[in-house]
MARBA-3410 file (N, C-alpha, C, O; in Angstrom, 1 decimal):
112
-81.5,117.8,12.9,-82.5,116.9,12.3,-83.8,117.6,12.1,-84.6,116.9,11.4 ~ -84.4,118.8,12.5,-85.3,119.7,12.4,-86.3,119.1,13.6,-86.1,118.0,14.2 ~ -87.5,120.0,13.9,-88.6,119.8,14.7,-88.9,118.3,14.6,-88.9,117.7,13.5 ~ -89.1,117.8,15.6,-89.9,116.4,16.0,-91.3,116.3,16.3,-91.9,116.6,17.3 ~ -91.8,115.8,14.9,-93.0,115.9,14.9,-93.6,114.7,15.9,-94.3,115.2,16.7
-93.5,113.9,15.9,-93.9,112.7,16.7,-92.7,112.1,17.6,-91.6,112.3,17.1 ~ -92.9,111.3,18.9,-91.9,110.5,19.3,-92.4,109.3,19.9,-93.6,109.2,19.9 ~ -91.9,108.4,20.3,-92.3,107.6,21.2,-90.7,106.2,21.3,-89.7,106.3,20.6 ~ -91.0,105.3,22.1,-90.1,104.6,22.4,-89.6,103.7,20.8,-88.5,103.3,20.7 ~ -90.3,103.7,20.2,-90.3,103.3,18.8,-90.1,103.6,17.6,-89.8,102.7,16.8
-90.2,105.1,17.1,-89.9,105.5,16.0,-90.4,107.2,16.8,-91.0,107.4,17.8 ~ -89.5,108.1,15.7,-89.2,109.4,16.1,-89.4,109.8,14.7,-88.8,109.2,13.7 ~ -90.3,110.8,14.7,-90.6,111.6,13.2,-90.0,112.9,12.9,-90.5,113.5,13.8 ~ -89.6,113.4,12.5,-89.0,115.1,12.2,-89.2,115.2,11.0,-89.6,114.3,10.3 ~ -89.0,116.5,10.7,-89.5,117.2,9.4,-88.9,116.7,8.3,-89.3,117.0,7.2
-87.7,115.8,8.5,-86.7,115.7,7.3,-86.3,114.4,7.4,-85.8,113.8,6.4 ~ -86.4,113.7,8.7,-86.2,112.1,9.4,-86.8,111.0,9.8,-87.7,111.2,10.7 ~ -86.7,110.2,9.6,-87.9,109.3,10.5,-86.7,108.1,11.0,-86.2,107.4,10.1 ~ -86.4,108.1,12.3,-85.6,107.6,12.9,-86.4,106.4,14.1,-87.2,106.6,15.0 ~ -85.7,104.8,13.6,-86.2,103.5,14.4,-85.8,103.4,15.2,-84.6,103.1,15.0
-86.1,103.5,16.6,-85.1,103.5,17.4,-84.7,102.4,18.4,-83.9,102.6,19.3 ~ -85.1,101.5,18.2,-84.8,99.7,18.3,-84.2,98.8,16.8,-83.9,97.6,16.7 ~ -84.0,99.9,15.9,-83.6,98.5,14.7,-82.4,97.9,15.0,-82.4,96.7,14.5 ~ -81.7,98.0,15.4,-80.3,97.2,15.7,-80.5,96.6,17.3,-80.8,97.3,18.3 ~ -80.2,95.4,17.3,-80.6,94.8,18.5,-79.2,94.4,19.0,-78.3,93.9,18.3
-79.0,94.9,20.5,-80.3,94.9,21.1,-80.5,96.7,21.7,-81.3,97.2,22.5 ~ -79.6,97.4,20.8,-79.8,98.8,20.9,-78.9,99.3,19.6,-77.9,98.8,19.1 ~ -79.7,100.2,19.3,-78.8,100.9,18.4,-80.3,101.6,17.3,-81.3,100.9,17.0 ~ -79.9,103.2,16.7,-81.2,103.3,16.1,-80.6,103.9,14.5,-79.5,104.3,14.3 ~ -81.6,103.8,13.5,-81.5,103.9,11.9,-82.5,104.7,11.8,-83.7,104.5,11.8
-81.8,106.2,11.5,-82.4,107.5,10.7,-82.3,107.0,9.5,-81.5,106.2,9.0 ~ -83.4,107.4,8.8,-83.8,107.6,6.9,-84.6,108.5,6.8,-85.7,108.5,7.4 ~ -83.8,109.7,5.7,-84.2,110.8,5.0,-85.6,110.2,4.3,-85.9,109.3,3.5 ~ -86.2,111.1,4.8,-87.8,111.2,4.0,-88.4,111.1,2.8,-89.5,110.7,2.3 ~ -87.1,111.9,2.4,-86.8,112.1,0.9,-86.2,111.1,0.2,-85.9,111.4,-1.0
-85.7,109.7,1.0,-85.4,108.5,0.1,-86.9,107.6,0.0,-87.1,106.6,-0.8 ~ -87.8,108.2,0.9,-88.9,107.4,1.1,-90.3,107.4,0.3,-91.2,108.2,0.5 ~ -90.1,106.3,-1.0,-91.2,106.3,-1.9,-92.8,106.1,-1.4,-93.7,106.7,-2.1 ~ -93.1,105.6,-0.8,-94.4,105.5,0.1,-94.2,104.5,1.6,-93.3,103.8,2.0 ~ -95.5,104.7,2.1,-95.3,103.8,3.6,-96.8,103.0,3.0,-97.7,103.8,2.6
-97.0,101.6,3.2,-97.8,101.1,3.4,-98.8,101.0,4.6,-98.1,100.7,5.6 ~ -99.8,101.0,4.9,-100.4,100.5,6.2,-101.1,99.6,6.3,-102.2,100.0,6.0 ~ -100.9,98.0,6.7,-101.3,97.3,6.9,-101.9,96.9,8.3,-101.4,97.4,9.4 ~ -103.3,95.8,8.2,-103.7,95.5,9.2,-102.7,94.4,9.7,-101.9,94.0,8.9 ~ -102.7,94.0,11.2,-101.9,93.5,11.7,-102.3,91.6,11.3,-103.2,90.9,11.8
-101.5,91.3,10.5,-101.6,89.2,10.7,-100.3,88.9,10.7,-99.3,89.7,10.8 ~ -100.2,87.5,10.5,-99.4,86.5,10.5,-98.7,87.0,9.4,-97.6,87.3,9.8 ~ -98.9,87.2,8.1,-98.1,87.4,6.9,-97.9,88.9,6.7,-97.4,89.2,5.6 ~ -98.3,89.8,7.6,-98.0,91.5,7.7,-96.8,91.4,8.8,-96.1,92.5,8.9 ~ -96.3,90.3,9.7,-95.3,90.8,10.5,-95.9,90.5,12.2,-95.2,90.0,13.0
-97.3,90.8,12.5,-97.5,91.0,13.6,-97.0,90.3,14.5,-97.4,90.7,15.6 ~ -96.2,89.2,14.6,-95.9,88.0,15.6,-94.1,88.5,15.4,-93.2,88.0,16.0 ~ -94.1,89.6,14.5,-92.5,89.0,14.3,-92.1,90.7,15.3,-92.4,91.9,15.1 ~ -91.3,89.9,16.5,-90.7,90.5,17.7,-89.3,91.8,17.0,-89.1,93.0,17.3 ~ -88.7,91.1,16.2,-87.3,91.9,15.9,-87.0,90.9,14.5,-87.2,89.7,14.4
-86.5,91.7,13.4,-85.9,90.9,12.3,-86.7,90.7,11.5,-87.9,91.1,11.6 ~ -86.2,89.8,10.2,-86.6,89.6,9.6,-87.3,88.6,8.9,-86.7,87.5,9.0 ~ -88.8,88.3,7.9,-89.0,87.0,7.9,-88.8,86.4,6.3,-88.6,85.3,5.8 ~ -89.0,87.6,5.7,-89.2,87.3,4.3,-87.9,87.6,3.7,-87.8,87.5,2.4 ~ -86.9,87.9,4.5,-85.5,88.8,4.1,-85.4,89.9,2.8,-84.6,90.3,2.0
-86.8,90.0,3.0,-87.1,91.8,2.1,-87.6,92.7,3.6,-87.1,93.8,3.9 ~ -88.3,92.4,4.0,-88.6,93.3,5.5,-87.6,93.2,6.5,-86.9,92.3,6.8 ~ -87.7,94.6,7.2,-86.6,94.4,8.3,-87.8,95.0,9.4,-88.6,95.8,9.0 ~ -87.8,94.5,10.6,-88.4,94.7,11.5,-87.6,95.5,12.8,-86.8,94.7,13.3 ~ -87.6,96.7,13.3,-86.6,97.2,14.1,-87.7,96.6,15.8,-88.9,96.8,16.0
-87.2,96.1,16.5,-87.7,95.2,17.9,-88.6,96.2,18.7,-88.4,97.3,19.0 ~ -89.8,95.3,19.1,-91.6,95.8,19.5,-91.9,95.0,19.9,-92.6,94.3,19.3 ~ -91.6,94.6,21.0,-92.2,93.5,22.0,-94.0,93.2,22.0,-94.7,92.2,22.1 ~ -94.2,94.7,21.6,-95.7,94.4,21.6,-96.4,95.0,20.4,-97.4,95.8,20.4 ~ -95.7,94.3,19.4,-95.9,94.5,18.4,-97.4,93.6,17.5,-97.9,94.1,16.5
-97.9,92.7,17.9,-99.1,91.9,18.3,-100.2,92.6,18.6,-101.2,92.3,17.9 ~ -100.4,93.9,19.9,-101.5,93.9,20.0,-101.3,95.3,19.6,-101.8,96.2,20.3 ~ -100.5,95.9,18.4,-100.7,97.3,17.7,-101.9,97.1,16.7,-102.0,96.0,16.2 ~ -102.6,97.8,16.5,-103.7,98.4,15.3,-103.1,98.1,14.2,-103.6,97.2,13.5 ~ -102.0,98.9,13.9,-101.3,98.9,12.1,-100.3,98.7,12.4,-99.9,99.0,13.5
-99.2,97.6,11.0,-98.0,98.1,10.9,-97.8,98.6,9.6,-98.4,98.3,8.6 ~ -97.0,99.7,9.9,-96.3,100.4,8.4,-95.2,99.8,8.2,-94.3,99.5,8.9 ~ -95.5,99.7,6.4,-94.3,99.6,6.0,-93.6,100.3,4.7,-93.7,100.3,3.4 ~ -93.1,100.7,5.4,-91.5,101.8,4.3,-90.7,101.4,3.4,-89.7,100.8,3.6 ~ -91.3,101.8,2.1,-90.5,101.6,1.0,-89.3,102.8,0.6,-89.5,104.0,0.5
-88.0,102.2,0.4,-87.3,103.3,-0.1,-86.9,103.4,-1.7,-87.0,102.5,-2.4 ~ -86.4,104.8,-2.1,-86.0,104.4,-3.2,-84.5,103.7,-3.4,-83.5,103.6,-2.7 ~ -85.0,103.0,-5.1,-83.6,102.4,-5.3,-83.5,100.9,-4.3,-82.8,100.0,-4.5 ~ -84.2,101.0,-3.6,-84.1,99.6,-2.6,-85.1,98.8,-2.8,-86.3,99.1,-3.1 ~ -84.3,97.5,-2.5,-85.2,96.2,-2.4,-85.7,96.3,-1.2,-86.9,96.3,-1.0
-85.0,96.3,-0.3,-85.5,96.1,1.2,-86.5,97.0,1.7,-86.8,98.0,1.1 ~ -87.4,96.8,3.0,-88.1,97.5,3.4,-88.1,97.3,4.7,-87.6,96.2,5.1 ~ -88.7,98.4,5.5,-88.5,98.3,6.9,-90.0,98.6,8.0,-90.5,99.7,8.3 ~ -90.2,97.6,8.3,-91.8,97.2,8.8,-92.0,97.9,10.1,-91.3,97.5,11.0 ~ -92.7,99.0,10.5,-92.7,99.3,11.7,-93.7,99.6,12.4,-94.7,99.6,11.6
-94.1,99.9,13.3,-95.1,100.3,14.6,-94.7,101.4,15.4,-93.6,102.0,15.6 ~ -96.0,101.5,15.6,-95.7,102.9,16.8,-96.4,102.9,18.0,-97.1,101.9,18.3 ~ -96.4,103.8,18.6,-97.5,103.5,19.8,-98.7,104.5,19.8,-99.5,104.5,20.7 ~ -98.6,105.3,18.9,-99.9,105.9,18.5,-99.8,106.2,16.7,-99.2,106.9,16.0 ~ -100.5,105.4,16.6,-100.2,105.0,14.7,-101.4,106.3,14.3,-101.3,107.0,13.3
-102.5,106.4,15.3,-102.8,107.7,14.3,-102.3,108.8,13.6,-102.4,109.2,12.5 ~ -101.5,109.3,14.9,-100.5,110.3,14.6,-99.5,110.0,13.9,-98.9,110.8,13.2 ~ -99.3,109.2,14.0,-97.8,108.8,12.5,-98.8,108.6,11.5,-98.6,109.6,10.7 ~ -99.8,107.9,11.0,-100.9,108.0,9.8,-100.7,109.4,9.6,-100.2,109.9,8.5 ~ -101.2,110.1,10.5,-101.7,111.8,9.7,-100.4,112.2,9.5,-100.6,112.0,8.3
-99.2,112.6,9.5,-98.5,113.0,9.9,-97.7,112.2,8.3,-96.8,112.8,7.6 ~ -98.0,110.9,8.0,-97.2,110.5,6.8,-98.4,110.8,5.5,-98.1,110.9,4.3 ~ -99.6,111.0,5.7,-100.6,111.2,5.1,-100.2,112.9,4.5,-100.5,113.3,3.4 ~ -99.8,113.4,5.5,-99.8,115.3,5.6,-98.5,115.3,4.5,-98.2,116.4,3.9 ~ -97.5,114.0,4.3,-96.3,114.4,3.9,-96.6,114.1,2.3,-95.9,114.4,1.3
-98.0,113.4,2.4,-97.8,112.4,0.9,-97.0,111.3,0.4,-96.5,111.1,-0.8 ~ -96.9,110.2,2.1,-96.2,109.1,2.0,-97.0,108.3,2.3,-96.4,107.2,2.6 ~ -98.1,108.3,2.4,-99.1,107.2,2.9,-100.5,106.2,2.0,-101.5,106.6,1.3 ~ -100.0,105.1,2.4,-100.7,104.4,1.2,-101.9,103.9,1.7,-101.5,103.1,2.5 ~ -103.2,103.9,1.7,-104.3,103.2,3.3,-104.3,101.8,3.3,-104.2,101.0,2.3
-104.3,101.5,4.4,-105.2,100.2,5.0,-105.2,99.8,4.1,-105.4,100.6,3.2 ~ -104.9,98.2,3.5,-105.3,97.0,2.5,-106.2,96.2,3.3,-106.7,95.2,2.8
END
């Protein structure tokens, strides 16, 4: 899967992968090639960005992979792919480093 650029209990970054590692509850994790990935949004955290939503989905266009503390994160990103309707809303536990790091790749869209 090449060098691991970031990790944490939540999402795992590599040069070629970015792997959720809570999306399937109540274990189980979903790699997606980088290279399906048309941009990542970064939104501030509310009510209608996700922040209250624990695991799943609310809009059944977003998929949420499970973040207990997902509430008192800074940002959630969210991952558009190609060819897809769906998207997959995520957090990290140091979002700067995933910011620079999706910013460095030319998948990062800022703050709304």
């Amino acid at each position: 899967m090449g060098q691991v650029l970031y990790a944490d209990e939540l999402v795992r970054i590599t040069e070629d992968f970015i792997c959720f590692e809570r999306y399937y509850f109540p274990f189980g994790s979903k790699c997606v090639e980088l290279s399906a990935v048309t941009h990542v949004d970064v939104v501030k955290p509310s009510l209608s960005a996700g922040k209250w939503r624990i695991h799943g989905s609310g809009d059944f266009r977003t998929w949420f992979p499970f973040d207990a503390h997902r509430a008192s994160r800074d940002r959630i990103f969210i991952l558009h792919l190609r060819n897809k309707w769906r998207r997959i809303g995520f957090t990290a536990t140091d979002s700067d480093a995933v910011r620079k790091i999706l910013l460095n790749k030319d998948l990062l869209v800022e703050e709304k």
